[in-house]
N, C-alpha and C positions, 0 to 999 in steps of 0.2 A: 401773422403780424404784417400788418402795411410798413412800408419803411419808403425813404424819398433816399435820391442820392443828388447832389448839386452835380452838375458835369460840363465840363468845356467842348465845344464843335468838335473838336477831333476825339474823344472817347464818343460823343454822342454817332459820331461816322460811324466807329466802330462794332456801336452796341448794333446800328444798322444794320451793318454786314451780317450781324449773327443773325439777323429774322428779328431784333427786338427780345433776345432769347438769354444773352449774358451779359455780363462785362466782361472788361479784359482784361489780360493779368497785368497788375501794376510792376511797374517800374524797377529796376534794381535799388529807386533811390526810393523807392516809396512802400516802407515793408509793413504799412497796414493799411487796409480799404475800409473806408467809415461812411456807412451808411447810417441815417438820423433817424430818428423817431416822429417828427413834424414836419409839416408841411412848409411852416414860419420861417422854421429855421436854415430849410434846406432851400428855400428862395432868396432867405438874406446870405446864405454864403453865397449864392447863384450872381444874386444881383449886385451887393456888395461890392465880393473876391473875386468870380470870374470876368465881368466886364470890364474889369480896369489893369487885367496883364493878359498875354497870350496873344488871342485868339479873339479876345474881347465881348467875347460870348457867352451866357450861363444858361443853365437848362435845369429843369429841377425832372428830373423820373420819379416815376412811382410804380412799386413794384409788392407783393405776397411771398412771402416767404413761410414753411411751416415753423408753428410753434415751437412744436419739442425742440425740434432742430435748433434754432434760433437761439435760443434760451441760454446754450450755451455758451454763448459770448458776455463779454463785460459790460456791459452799460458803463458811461461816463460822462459827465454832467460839465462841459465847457462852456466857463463867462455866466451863464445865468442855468435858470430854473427851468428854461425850454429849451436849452441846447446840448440835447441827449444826443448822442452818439453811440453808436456798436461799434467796437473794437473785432477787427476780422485777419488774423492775420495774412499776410500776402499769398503763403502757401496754401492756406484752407478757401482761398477765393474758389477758385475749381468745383469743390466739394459745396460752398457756397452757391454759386450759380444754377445746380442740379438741383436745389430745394427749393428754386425761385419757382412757384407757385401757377405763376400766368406771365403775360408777354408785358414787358416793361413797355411802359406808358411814359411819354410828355406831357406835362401838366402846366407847363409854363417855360417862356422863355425870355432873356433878360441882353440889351446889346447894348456895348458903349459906343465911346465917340472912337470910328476910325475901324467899325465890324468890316470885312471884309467878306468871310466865309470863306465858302470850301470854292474854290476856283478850277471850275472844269478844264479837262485839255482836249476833250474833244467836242465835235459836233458846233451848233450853231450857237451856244453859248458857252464856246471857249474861249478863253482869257477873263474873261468877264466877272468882277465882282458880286453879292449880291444882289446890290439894288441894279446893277448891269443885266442881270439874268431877268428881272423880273419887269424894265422894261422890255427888251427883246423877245421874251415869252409875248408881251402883249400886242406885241407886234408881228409873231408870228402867228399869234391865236386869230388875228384882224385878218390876217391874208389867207390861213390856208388850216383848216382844222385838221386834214391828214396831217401836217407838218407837225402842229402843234400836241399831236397824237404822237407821233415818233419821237420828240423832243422829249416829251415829258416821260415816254417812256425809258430813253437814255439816260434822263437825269433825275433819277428817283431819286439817290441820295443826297443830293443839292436841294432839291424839291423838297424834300421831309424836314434837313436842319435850317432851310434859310425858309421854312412858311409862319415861325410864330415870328421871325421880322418882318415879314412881307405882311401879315397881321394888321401890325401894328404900326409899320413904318409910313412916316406925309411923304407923299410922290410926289406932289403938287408942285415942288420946286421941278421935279421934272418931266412936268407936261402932264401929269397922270392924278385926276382927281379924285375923291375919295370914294367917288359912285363909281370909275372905272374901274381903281382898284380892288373896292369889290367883286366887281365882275367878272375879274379874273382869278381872284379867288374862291370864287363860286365854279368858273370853267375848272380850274385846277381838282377842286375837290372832287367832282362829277367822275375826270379822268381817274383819278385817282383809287373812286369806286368804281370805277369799269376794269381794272387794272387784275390783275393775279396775284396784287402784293396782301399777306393776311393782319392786314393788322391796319386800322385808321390815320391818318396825319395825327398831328399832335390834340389832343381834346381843347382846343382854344375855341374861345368865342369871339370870332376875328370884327364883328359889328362894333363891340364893346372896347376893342381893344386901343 
């Protein structure tokens, strides 16, 4: 079965850490994990419910789980007729993760007003918010491609949650037009497959975006 999860910048770090491989165990206050059935729905909680508290960021993943397995849980139907839900308890996540199928996927990403992201501490884009990193990358890419070779390899997982903003987001108020931003989002991607990491950036179509 495909399933989608809605998720905010910091589980999406997380699921990073793993290789793209799990989630993590929820929270003491949070004793069930609800993975959806649609794509719709799991972009409207995204875009909705995660850009407007937290983190101000939403992600929707996409992931394979087997059948038999799966089948097991409750299905439950919230608000309307597409908003199916798997009920997982918190304990069987573990047991859950092991029947994840293939390497969880980005499929979309969703930012409000005031996204910040994941704010490095070290190297040449530390301190720096998103759209901070994403000038400076293009300013390091303009001066020195070893540079911007080493940069990007330190900052993978800034690189992977802040590219479907980087996507999507007008530079143009800051200095950076929509043909440059491309352009470095082309250099990023290139690095990216030259890289040892297994698994693609987020499946965006950052032209259209």
């Amino acid at each position: 079965m495909i399933l989608y999860r809605p998720v905010g910048i910091e589980e999406l770090a997380l699921i990073f850490k793993s290789g793209m491989t799990v989630f993590p165990p929820r929270l003491p206050e949070q004793p069930i994990f609800y993975p959806v059935t649609n794509f719709r729905y799991a972009s409207q909680i995204a875009r909705d419910w995660n850009t407007t508290s937290g983190s101000k960021a939403g992600y929707v993943t996409t992931f394979t789980v087997d059948d038999d397995y799966v089948s097991r849980f409750e299905r439950k139907i919230v608000g309307g007729h597409e908003h199916e839900e798997l009920w997982v308890p918190a304990e069987e996540l573990e047991e859950f993760n092991r029947n994840i199928k293939c390497l969880i996927e980005v499929d979309a990403g969703f930012f409000g007003e005031g996204f910040t992201g994941i704010i490095p501490g070290q190297f040449g884009l530390r301190g720096k918010d998103a759209t901070g990193q994403f000038i400076c990358l293009r300013a390091i890419a303009d001066y020195s491609g070893m540079d911007f070779s080493c940069e990007t390899y330190a900052q993978q997982q800034s690189i992977y949650c802040h590219y479907p903003f980087w996507c999507q987001h007008d530079f143009t108020a800051d200095g950076v037009s929509v043909d440059q931003r491309d352009d470095l989002i082309d250099r990023l991607e290139k690095r990216w497959e030259m890289s040892d990491i297994p698994f693609s950036l987020p499946l965006l179509n950052h032209k259209n975006g």
